[in-house]
C-alpha positions in Angstrom: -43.4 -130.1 110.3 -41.1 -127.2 111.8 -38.3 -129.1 109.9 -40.2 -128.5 106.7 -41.2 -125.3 107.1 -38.1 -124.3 107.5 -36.2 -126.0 104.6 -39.2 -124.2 102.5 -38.0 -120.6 103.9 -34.5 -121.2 103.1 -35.3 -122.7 99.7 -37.3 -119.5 99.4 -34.6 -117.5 100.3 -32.0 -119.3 98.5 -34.0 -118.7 95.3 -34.3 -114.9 96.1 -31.1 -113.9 96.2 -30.8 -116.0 92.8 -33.5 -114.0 91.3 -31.2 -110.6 92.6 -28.2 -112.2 91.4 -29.9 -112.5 87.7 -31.6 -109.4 87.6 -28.9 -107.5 88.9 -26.6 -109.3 86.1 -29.5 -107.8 83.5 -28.7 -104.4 84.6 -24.9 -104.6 84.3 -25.4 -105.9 81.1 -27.6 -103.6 79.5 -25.3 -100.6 81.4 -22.5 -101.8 79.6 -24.6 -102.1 76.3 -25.5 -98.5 76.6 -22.1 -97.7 77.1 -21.0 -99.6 73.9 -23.7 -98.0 72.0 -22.3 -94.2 73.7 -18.6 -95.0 72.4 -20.1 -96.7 69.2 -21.6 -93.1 68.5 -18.7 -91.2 68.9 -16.5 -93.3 66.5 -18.8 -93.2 64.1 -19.1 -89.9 64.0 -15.3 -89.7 63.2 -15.3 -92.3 61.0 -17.7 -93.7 58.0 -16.7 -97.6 58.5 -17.7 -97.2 62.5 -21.1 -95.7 61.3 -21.8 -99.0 58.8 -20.5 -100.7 62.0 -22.6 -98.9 64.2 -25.9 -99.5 62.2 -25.8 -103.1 61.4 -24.8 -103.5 65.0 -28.0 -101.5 66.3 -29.8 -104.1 63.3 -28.5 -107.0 65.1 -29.7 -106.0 68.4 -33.2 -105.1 67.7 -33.7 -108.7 65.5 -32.1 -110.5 68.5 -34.4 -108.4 70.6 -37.5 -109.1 68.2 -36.3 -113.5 68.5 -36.6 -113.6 72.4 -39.8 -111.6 72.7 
């Protein structure tokens, strides 16, 4: 019994730091997006093909957002 209450606490564990690994993989991910979107802003701004750029890539992102809601 001991045995298996202990290979359920470090199952439980194990799957914890999983769950921090993923989450914390989220938030890098949508840091970097954010980023991308900042530098995306400022090109456009100097330039008309980075603002047609800019938009359809902010298009894409809210219908891939709208697919895996």
């Amino acid at each position: 019994m001991d045995k298996t209450a202990e290979e359920f606490r470090k199952a439980h564990g194990e799957r914890q730091e999983l769950l921090r690994q993923w989450e914390n993989t989220i938030e890098q991910m949508q840091k970097r997006d954010r980023e991308m979107d900042q530098l995306a802003v400022v090109s456009a701004a100097s330039s008309p093909r980075c603002l047609l750029y800019f938009v359809e890539h902010l298009q894409t992102k809210k219908l891939i957002a709208l697919l895996y809601q």
